[in-house]
N, CA, C and O atoms as a Tinker XYZ file with bonds, in Angstrom:
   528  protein
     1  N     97.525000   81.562000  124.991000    73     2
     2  CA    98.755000   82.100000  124.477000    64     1     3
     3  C     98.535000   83.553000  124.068000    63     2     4     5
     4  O     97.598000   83.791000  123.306000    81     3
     5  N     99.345000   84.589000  124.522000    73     3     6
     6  CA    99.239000   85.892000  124.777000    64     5     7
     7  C    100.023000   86.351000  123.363000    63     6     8     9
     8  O    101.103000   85.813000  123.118000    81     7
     9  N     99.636000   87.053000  122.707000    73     7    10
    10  CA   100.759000   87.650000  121.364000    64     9    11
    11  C    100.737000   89.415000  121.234000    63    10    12    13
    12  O     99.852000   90.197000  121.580000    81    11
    13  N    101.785000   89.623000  120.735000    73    11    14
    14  CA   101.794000   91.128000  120.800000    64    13    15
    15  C    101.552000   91.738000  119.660000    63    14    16    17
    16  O    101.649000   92.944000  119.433000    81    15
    17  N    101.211000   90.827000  118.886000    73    15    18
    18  CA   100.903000   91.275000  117.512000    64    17    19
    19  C     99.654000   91.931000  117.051000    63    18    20    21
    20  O     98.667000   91.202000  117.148000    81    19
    21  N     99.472000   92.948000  116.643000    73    19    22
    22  CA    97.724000   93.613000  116.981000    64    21    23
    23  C     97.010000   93.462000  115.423000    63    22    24    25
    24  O     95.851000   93.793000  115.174000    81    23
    25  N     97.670000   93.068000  114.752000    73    23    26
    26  CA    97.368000   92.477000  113.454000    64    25    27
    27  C     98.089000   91.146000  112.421000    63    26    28    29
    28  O     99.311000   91.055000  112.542000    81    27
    29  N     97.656000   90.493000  111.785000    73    27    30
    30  CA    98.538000   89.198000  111.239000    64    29    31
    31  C     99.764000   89.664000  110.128000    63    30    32    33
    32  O     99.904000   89.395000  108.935000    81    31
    33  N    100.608000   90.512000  111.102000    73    31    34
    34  CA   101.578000   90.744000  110.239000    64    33    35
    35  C    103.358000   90.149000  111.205000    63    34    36    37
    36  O    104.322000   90.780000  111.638000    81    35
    37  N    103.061000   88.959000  111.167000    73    35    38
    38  CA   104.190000   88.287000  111.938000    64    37    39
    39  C    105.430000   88.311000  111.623000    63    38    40    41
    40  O    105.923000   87.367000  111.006000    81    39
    41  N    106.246000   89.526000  112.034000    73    39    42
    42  CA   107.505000   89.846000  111.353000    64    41    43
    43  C    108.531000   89.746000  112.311000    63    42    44    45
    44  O    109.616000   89.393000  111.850000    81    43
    45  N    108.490000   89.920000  113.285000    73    43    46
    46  CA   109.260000   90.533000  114.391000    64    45    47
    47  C    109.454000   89.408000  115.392000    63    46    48    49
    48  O    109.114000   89.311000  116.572000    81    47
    49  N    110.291000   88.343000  114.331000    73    47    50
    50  CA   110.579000   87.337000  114.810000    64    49    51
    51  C    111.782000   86.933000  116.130000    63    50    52    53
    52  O    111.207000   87.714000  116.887000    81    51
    53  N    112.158000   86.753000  116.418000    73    51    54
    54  CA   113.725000   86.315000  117.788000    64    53    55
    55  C    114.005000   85.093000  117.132000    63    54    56    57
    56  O    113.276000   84.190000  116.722000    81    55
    57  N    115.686000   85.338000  117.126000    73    55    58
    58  CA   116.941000   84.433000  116.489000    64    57    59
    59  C    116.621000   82.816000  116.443000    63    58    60    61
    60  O    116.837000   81.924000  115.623000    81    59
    61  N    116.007000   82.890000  117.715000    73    59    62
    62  CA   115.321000   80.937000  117.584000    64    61    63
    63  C    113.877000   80.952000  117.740000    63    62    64    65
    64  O    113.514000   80.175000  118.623000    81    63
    65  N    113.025000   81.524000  117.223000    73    63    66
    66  CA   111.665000   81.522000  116.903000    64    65    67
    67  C    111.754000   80.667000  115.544000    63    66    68    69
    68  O    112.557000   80.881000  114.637000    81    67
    69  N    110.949000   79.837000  115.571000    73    67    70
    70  CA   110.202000   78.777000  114.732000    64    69    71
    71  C    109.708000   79.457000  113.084000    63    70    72    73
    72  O    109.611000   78.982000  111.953000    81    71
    73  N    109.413000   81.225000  113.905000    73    71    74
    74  CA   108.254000   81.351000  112.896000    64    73    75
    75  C    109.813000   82.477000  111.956000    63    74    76    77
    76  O    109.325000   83.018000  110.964000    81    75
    77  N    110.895000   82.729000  112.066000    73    75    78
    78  CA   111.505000   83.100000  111.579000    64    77    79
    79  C    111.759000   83.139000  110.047000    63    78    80    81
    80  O    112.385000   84.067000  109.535000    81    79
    81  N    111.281000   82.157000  109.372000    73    79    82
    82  CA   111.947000   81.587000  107.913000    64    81    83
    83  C    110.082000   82.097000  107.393000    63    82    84    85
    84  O    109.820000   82.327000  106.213000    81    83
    85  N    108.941000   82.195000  108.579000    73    83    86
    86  CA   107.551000   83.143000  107.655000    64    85    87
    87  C    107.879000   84.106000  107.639000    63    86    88    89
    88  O    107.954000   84.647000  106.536000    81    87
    89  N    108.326000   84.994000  109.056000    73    87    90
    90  CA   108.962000   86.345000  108.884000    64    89    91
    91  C    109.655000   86.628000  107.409000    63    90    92    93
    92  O    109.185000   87.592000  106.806000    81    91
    93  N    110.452000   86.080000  106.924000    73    91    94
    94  CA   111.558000   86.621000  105.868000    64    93    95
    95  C    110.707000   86.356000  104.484000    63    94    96    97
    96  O    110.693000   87.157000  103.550000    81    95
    97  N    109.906000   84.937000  104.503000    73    95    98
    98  CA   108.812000   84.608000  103.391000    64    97    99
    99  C    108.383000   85.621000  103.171000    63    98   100   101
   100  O    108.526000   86.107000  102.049000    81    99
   101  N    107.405000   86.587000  104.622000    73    99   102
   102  CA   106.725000   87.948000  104.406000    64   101   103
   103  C    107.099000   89.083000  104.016000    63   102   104   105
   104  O    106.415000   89.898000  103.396000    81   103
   105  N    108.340000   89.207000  104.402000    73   103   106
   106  CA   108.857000   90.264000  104.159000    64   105   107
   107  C    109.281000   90.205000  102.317000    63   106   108   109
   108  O    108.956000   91.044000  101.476000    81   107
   109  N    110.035000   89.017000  102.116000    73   107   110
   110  CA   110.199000   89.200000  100.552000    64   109   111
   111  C    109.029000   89.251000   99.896000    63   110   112   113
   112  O    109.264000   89.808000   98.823000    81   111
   113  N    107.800000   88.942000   99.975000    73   111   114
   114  CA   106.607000   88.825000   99.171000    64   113   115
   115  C    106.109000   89.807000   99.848000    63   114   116   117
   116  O    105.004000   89.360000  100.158000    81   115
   117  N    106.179000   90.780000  100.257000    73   115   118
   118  CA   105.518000   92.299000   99.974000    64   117   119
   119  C    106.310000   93.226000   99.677000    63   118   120   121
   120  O    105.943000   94.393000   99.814000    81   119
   121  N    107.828000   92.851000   99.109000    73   119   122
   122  CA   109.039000   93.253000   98.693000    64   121   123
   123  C    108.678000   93.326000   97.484000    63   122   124   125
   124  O    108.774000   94.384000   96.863000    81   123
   125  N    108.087000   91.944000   96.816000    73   123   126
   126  CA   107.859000   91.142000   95.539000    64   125   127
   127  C    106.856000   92.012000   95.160000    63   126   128   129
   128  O    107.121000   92.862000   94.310000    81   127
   129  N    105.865000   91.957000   95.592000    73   127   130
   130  CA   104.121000   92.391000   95.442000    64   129   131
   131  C    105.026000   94.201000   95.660000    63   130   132   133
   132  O    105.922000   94.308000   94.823000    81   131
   133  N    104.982000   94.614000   95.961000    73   131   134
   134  CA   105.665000   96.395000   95.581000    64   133   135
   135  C    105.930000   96.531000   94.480000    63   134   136   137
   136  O    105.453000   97.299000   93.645000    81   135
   137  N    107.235000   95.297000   94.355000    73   135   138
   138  CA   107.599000   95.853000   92.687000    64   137   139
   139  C    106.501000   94.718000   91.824000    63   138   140   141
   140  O    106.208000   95.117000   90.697000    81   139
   141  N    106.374000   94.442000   91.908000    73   139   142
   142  CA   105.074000   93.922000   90.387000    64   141   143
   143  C    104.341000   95.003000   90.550000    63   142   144   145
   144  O    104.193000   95.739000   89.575000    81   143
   145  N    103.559000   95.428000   92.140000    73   143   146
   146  CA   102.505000   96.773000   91.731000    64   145   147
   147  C    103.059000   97.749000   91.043000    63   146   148   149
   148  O    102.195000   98.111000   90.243000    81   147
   149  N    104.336000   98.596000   90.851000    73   147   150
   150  CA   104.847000   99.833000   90.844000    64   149   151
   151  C    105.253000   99.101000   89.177000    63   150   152   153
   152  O    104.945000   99.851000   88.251000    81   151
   153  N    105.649000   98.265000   88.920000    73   151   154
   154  CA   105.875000   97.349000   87.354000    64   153   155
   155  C    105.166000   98.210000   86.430000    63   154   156   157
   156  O    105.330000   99.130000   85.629000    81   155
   157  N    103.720000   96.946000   87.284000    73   155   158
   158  CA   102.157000   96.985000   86.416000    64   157   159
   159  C    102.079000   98.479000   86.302000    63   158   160   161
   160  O    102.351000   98.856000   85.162000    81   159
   161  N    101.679000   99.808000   87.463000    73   159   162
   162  CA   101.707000  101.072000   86.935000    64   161   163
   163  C    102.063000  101.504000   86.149000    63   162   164   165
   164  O    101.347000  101.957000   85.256000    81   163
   165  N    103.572000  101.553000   86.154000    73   163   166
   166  CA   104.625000  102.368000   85.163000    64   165   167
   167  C    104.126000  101.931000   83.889000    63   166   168   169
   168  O    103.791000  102.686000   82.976000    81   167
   169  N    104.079000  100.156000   83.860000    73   167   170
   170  CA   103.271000   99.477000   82.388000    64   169   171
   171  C    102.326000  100.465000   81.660000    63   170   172   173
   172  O    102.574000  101.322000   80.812000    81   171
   173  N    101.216000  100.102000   82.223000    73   171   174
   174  CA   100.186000  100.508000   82.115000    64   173   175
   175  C    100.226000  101.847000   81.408000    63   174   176   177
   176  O     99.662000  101.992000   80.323000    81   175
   177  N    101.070000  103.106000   82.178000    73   175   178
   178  CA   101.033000  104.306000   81.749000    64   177   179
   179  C    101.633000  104.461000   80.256000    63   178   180   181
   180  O    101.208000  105.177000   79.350000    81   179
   181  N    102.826000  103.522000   80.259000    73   179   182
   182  CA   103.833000  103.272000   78.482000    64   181   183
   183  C    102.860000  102.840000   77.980000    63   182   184   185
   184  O    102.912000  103.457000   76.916000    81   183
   185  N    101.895000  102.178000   77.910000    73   183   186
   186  CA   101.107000  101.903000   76.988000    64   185   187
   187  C    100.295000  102.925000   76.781000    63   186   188   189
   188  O    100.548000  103.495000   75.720000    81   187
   189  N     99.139000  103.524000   77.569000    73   187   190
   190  CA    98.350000  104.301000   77.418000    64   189   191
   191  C     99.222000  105.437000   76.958000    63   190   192   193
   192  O     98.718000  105.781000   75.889000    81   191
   193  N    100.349000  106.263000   77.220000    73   191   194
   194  CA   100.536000  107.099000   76.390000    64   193   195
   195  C    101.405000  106.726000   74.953000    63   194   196   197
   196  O    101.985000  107.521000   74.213000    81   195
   197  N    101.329000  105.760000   74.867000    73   195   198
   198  CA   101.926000  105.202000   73.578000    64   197   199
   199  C    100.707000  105.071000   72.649000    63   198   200   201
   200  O    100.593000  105.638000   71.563000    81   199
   201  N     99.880000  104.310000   73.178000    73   199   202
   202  CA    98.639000  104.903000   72.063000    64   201   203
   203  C     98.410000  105.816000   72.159000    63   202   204   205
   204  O     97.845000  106.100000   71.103000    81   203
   205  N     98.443000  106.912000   72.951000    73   203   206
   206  CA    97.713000  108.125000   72.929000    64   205   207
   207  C     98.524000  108.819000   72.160000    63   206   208   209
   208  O     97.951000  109.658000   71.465000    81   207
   209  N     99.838000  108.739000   72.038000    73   207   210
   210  CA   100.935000  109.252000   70.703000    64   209   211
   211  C    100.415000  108.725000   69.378000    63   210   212   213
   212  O     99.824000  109.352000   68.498000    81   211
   213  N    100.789000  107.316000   69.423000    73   211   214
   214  CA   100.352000  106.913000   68.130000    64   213   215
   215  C     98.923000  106.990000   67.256000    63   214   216   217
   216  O     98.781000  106.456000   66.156000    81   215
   217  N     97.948000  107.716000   67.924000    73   215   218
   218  CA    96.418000  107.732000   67.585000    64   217   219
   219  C     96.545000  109.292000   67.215000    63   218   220   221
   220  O     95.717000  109.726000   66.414000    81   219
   221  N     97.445000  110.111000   67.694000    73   219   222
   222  CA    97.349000  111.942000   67.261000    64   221   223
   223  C     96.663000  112.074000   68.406000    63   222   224   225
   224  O     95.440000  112.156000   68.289000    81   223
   225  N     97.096000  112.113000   69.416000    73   223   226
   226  CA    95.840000  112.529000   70.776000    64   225   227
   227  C     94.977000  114.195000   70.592000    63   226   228   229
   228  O     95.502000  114.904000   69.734000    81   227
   229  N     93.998000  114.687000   71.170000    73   227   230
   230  CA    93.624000  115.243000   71.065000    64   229   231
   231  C     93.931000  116.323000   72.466000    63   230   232   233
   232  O     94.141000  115.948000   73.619000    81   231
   233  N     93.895000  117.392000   72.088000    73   231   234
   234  CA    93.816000  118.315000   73.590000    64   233   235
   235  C     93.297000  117.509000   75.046000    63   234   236   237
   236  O     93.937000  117.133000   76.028000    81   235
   237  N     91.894000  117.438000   74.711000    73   235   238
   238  CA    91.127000  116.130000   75.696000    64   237   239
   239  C     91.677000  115.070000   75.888000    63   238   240   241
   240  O     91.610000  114.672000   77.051000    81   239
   241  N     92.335000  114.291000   75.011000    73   239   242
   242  CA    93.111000  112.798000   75.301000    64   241   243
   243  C     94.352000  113.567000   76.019000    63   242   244   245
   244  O     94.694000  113.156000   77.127000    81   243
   245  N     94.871000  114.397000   75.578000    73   243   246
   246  CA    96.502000  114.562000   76.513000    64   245   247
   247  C     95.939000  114.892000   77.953000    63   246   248   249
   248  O     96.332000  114.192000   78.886000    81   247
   249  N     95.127000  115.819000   78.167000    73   247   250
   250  CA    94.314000  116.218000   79.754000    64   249   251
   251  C     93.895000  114.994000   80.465000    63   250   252   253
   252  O     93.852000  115.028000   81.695000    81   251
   253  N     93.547000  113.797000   79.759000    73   251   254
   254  CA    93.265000  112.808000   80.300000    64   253   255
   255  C     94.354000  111.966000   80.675000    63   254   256   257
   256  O     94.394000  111.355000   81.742000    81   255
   257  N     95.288000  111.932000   79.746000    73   255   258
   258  CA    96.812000  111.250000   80.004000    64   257   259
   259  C     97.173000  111.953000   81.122000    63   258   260   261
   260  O     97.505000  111.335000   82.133000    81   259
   261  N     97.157000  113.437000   81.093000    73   259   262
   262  CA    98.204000  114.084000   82.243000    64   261   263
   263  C     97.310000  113.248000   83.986000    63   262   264   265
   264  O     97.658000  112.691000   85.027000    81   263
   265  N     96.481000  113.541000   83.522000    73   263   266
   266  CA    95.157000  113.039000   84.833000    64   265   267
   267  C     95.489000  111.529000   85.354000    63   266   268   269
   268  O     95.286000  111.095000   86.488000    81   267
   269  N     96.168000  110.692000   84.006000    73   267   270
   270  CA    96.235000  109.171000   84.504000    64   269   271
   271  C     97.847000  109.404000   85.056000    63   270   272   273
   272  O     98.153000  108.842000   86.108000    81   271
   273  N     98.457000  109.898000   84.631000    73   271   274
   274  CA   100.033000  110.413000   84.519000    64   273   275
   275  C    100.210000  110.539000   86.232000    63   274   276   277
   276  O    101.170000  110.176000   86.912000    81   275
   277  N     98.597000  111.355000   86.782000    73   275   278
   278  CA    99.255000  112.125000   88.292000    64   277   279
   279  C     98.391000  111.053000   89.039000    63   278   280   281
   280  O     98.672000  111.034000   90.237000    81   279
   281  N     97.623000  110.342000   88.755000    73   279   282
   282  CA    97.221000  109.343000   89.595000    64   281   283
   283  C     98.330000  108.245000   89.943000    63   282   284   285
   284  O     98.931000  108.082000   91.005000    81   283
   285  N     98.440000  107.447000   88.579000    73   283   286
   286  CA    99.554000  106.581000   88.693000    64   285   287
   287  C    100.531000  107.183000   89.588000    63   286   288   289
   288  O    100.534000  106.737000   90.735000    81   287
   289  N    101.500000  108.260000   89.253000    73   287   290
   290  CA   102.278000  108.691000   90.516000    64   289   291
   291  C    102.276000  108.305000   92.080000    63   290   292   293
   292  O    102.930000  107.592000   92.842000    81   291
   293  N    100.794000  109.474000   92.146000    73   291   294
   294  CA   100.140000  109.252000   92.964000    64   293   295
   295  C     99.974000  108.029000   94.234000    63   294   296   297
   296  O     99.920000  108.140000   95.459000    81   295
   297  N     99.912000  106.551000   93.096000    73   295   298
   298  CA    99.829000  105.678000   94.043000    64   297   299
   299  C    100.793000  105.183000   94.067000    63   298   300   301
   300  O    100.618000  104.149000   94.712000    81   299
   301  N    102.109000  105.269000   93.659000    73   299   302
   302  CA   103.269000  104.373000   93.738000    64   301   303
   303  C    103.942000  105.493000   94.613000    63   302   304   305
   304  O    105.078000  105.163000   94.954000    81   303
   305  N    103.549000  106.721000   95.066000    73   303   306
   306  CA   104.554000  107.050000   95.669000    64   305   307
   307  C    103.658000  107.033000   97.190000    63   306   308   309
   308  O    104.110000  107.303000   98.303000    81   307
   309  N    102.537000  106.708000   96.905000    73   307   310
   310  CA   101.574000  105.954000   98.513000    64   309   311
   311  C    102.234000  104.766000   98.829000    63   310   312   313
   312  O    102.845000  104.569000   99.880000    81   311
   313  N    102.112000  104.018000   97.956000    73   311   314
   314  CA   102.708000  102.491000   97.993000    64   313   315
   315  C    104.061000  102.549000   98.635000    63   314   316   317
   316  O    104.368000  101.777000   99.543000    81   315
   317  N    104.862000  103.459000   98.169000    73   315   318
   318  CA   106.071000  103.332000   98.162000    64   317   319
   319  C    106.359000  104.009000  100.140000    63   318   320   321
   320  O    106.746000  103.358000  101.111000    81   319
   321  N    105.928000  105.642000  100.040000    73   319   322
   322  CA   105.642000  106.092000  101.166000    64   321   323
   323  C    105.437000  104.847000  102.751000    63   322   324   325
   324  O    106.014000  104.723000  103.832000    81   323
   325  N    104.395000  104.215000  102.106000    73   323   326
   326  CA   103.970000  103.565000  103.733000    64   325   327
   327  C    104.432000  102.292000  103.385000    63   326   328   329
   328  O    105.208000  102.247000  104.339000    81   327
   329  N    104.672000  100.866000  102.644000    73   327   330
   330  CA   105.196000   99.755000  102.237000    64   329   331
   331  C    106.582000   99.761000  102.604000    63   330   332   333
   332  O    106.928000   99.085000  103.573000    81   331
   333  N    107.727000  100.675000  101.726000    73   331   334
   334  CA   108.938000  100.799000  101.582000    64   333   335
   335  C    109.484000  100.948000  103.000000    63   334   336   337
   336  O    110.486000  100.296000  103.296000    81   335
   337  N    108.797000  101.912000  104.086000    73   335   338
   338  CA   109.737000  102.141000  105.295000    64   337   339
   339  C    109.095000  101.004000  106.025000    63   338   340   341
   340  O    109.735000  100.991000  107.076000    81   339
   341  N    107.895000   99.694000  106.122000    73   339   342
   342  CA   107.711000   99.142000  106.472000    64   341   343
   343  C    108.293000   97.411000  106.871000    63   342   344   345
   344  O    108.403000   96.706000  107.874000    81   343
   345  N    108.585000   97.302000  105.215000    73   343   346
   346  CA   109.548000   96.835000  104.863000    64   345   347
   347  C    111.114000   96.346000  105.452000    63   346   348   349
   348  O    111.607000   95.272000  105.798000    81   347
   349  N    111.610000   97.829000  105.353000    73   347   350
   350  CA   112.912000   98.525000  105.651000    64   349   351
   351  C    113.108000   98.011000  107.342000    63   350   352   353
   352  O    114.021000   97.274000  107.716000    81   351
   353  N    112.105000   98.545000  108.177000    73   351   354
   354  CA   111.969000   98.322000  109.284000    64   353   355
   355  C    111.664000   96.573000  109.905000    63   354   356   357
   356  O    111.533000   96.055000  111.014000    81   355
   357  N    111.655000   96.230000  108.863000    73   355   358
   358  CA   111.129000   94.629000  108.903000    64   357   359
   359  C    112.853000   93.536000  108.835000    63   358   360   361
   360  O    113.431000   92.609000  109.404000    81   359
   361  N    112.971000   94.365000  107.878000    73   359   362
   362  CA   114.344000   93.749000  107.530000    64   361   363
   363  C    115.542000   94.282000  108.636000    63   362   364   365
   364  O    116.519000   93.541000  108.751000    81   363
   365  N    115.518000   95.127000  109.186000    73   363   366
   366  CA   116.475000   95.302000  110.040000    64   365   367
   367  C    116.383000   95.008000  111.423000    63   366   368   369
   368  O    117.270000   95.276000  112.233000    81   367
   369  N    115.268000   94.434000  111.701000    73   367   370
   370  CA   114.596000   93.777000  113.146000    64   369   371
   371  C    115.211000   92.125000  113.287000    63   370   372   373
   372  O    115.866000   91.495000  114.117000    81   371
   373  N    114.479000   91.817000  111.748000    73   371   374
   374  CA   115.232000   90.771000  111.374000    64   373   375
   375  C    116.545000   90.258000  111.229000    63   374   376   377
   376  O    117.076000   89.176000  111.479000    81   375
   377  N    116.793000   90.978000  110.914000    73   375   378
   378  CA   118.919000   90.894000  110.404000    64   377   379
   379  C    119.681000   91.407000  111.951000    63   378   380   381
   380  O    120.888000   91.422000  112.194000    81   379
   381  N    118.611000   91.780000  112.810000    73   379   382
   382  CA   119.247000   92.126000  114.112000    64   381   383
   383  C    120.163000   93.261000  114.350000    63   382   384   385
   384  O    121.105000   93.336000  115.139000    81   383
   385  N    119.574000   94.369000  113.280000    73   383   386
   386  CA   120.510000   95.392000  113.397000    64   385   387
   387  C    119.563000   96.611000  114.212000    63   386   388   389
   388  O    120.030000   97.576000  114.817000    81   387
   389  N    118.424000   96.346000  114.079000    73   387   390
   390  CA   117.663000   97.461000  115.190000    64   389   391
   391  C    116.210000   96.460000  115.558000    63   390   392   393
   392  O    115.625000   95.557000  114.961000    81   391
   393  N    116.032000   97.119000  116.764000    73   391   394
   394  CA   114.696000   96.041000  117.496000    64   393   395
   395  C    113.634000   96.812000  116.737000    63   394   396   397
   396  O    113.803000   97.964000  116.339000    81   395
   397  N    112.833000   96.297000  116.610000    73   395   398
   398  CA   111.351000   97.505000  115.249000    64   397   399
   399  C    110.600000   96.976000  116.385000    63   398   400   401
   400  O    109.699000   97.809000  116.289000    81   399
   401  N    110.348000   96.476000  117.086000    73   399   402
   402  CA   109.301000   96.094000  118.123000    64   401   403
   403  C    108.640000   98.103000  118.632000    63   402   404   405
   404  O    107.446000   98.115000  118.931000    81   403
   405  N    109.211000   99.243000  118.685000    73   403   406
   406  CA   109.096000   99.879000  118.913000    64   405   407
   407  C    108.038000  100.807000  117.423000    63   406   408   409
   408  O    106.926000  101.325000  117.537000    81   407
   409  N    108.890000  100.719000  116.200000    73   407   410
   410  CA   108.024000  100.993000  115.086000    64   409   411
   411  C    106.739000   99.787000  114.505000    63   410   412   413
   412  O    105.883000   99.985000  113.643000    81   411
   413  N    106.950000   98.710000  115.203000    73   411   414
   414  CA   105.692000   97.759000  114.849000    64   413   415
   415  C    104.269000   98.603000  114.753000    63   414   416   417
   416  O    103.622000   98.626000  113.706000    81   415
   417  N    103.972000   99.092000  115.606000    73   415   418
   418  CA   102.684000   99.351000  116.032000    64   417   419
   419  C    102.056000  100.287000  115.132000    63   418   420   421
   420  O    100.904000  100.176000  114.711000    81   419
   421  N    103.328000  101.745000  114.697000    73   419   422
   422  CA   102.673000  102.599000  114.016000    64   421   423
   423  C    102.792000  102.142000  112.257000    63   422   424   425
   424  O    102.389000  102.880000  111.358000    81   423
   425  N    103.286000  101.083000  112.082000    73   423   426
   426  CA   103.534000  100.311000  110.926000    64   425   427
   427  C    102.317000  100.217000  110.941000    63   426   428   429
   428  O    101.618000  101.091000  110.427000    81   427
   429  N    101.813000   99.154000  111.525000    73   427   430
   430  CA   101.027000   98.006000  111.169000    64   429   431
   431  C     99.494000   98.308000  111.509000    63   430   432   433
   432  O     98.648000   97.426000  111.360000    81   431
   433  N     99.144000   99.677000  112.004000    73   431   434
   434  CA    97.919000  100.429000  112.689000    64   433   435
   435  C     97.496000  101.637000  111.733000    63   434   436   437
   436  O     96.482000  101.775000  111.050000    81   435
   437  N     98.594000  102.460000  111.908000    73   435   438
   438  CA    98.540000  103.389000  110.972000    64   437   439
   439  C     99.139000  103.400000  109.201000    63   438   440   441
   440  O     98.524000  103.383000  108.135000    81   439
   441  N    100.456000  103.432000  109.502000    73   439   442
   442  CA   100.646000  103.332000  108.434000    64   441   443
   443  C    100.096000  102.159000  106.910000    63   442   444   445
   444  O     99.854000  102.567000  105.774000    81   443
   445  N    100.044000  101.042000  107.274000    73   443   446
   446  CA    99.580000  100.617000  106.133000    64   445   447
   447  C     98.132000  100.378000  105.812000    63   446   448   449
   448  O     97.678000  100.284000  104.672000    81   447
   449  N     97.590000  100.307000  106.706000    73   447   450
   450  CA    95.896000  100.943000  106.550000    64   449   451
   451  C     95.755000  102.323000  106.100000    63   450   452   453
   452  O     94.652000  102.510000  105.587000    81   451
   453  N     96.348000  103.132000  106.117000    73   451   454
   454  CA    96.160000  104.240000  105.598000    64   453   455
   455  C     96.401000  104.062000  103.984000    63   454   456   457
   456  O     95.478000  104.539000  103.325000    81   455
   457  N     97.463000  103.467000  103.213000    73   455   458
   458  CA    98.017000  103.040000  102.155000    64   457   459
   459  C     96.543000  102.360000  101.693000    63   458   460   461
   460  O     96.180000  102.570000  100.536000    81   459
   461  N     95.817000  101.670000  102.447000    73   459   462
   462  CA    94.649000  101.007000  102.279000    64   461   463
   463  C     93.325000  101.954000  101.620000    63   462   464   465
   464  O     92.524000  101.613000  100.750000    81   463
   465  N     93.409000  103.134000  102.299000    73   463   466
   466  CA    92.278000  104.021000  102.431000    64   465   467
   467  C     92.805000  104.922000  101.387000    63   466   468   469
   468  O     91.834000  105.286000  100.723000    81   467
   469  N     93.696000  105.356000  101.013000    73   467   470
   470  CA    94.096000  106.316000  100.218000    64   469   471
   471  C     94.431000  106.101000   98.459000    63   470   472   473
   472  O     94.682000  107.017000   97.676000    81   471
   473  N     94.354000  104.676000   98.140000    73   471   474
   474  CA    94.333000  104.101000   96.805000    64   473   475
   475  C     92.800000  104.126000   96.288000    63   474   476   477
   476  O     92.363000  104.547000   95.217000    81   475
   477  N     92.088000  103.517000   97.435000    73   475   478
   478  CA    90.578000  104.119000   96.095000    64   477   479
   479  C     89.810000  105.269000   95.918000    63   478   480   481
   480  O     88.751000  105.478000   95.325000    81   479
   481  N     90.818000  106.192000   96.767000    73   479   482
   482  CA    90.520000  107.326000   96.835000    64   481   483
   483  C     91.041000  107.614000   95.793000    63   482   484   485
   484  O     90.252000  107.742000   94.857000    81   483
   485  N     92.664000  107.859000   95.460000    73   483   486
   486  CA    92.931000  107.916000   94.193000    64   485   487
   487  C     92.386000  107.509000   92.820000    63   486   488   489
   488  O     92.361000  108.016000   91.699000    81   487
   489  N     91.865000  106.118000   93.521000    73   487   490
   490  CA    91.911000  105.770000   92.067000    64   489   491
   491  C     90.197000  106.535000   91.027000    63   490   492   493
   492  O     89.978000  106.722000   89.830000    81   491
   493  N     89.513000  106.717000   92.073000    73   491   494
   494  CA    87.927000  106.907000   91.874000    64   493   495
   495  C     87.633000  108.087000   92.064000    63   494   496   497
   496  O     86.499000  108.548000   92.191000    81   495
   497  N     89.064000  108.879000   92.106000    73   495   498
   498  CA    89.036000  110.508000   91.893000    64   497   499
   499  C     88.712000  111.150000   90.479000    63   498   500   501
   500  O     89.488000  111.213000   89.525000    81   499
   501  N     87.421000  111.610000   90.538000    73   499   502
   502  CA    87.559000  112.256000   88.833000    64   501   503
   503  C     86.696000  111.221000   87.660000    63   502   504   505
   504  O     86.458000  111.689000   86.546000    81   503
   505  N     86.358000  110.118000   87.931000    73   503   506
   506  CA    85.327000  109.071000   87.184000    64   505   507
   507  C     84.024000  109.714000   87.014000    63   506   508   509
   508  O     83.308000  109.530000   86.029000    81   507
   509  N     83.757000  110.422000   87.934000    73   507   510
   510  CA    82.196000  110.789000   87.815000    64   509   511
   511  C     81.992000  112.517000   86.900000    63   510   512   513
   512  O     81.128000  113.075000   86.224000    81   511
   513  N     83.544000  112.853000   87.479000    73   511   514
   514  CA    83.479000  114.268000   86.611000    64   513   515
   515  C     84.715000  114.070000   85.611000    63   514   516   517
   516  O     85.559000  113.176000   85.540000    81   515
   517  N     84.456000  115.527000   84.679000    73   515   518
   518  CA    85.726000  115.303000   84.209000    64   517   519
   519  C     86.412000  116.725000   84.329000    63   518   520   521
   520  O     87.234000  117.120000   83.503000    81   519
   521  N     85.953000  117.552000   85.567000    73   519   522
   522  CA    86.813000  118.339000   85.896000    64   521   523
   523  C     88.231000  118.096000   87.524000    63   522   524   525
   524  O     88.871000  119.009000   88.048000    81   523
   525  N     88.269000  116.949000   87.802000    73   523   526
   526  CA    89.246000  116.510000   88.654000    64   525   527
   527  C     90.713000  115.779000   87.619000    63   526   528
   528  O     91.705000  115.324000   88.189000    81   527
């Protein structure tokens, strides 16, 4: 059995395909998993600069806030960048309003492997120094 799929991202289902009702499973649960990731960020940052208010931060603590401030960004607007039009393109293949069989490839090759490669880059930017 021959498939055109060049990775296990089975979206790009046809009106009487079997696998239709995983297609839409997938698509809402990396719909789901976006917003809990982009949640947890935003979280994360209200807290850390909420103590960092409530403690009297120091010159050094605010430089460090601004530093967590542009990372966090950083990855929700990666996340958002390569996930969101992936998504988008998922759902309208599906709903039968455009064939994505044509954007599959650079989805699922480039774009979200890159999203892959570019978060621990972010995130492990600047740990070893503290001039990044």
């Amino acid at each position: 059995m021959e498939t055109k799929e060049s990775v296990c991202l089975s979206i790009l289902s046809k009106k009487d395909d079997p696998q239709r009702v995983y297609s839409l499973a997938m698509i809402s649960l990396n719909t789901v998993c976006f917003i809990i990731i982009t949640t947890a960020y935003i979280l994360i940052f209200l807290h850390a600069a909420s103590s960092s208010r409530d403690s009297g931060a120091s010159l050094t603590q605010r430089k460090s806030m601004t530093r967590l401030h542009r990372k966090i960004s950083l990855i929700i607007a990666t996340d958002f960048l390569t996930w969101i039009p992936f998504i988008i393109i998922a759902l309208l293949h599906y709903f039968e309003i455009n064939n994505a069989e044509t954007y599959y490839d650079f989805c699922s090759i480039f774009l979200i492997p890159i999203n892959s490669v570019i978060n621990p880059i972010i995130l492990s930017r600047g740990q070893n120094t503290d001039e990044n």
